[in-house]
C-alpha positions as CSV (number, residue, x, y, z in Angstrom):
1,X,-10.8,18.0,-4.4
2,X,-8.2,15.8,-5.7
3,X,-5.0,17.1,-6.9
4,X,-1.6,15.8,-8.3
5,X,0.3,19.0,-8.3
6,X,1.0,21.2,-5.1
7,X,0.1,24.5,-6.9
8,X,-3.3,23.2,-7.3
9,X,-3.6,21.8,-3.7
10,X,-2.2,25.0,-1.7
11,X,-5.0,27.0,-3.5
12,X,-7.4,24.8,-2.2
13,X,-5.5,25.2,1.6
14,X,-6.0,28.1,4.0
15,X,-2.9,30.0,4.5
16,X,-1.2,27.7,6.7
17,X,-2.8,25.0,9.3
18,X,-1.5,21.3,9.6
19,X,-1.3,18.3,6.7
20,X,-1.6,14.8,7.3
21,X,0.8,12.1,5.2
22,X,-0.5,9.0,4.8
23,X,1.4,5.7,3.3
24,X,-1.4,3.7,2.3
25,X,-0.9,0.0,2.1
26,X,-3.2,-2.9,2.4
27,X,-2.3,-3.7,6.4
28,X,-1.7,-0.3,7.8
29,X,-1.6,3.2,7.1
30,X,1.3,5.0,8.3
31,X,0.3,8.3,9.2
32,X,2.7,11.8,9.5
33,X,1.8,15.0,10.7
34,X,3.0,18.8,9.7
35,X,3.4,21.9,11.8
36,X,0.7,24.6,10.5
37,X,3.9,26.2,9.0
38,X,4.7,23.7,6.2
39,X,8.2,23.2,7.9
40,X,9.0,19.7,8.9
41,X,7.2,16.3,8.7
42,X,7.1,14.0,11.7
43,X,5.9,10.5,11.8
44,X,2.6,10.1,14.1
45,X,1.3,6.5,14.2
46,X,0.3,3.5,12.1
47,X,-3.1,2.2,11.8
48,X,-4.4,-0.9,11.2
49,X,-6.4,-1.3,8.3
50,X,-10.1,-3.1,8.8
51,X,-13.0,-2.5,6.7
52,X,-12.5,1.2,4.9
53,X,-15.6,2.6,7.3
54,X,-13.6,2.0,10.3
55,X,-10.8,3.2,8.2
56,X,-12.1,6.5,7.6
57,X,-13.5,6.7,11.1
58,X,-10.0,6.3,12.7
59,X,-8.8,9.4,10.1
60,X,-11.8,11.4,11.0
61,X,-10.6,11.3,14.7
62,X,-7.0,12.3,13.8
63,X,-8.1,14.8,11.6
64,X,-10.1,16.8,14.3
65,X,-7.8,15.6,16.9
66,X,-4.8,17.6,15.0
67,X,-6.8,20.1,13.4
68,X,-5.7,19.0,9.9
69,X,-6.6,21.0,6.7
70,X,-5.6,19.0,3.9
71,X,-4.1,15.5,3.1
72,X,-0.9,14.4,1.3
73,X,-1.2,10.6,-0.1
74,X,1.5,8.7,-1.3
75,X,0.9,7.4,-4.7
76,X,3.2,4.2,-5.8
77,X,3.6,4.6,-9.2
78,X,5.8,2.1,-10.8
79,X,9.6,3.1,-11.6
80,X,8.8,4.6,-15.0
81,X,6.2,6.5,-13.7
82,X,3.2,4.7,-15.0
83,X,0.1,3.5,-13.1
84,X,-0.1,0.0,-11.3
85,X,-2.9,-1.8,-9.8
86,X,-1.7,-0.2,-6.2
87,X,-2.0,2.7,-7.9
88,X,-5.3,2.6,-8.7
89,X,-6.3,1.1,-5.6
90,X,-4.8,4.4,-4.4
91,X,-6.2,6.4,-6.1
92,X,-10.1,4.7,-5.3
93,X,-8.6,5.2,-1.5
94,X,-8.4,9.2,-2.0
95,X,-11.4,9.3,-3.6
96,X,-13.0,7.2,-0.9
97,X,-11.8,10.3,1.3
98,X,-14.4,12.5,0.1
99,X,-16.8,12.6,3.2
100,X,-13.5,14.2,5.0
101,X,-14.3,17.5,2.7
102,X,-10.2,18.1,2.6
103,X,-8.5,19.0,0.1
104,X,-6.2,15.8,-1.2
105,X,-2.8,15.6,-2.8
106,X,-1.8,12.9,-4.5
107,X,2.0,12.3,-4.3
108,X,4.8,10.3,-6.1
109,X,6.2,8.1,-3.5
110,X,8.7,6.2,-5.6
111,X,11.5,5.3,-2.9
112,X,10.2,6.2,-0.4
113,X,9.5,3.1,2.2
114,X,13.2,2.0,0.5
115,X,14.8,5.8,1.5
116,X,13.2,5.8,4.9
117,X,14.5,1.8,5.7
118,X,18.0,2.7,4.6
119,X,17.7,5.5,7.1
120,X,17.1,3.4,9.7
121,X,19.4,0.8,9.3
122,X,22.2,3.0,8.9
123,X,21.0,4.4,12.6
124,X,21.3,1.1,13.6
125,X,17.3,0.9,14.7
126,X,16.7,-2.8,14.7
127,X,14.6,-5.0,12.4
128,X,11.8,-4.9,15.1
129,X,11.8,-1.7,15.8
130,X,12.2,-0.7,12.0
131,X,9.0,-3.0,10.8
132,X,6.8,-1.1,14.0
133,X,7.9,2.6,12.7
134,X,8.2,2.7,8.9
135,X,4.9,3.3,7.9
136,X,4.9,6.6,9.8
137,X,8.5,7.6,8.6
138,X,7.4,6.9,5.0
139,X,4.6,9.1,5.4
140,X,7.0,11.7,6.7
141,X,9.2,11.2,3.7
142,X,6.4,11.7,1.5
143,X,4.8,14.6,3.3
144,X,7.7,16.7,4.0
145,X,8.4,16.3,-0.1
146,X,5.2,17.5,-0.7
147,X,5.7,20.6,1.9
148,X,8.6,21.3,0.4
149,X,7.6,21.6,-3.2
150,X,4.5,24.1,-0.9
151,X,6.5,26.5,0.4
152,X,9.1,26.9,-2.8
């Protein structure tokens, strides 16, 4: 099940148990973990993108690892909202999720790689260190959005 509003994706969740935010781009997928709460996002790790079967091998592990009950995926529309060919490609990514049997949310991630890099640089991390980590933190931008429109 795929959905683009959080209504329809926490009645497809058990009552609580922990999400997975990914950032999916065409090297790496930055992945972001929740406590079983909804409370607070945390960046986890990046991954490497290969072919998508190794892809969605290396997610399968994480989401047994963690125990994960449903997955929040950054969606980059364009600025006015409308659909672009990462979009799509997107959107063929979620679907391609399917033999995970989670439930999926699709979520606007306008700003956030741009939010999460301001962040860091006014913490001072440097250039190195920001290019190695903000996958993961934009996947905890976008997840902790999404648990936040959950719990409201």
């Amino acid at each position: 099940m795929i959905a683009t509003a959080a209504p329809d994706f926490a009645a497809a969740l058990p009552d609580g148990g922990r999400l997975a935010g990914l950032d999916v781009g065409t090297k790496t997928i930055g992945v972001a973990l929740c406590d079983a709460g909804w409370s607070f996002a945390t960046p986890d790790k990046t991954i490497l993108r290969r072919k998508f079967a190794a892809d969605l091998e290396a997610l399968r592990q994480l989401v047994t690892a963690q125990s994960v009950v449903g997955l929040v995926v950054g969606l980059p529309l364009n600025m006015d909202g409308s659909d672009s060919p990462r979009t799509q490609s997107t959107r063929a990514f979620a679907r391609n999720l399917a033999p995970l049997a989670l439930p999926v949310l699709l979520w606007d991630e306008r700003w956030s790689t741009a939010a999460v890099e301001r962040a860091m640089i006014a913490a001072d991390v440097s250039r190195a260190k920001r290019a190695e980590r903000v996958d993961s933190a934009a996947a905890a931008f976008i997840l902790q959005g999404a648990i936040d429109a959950l719990v409201r």
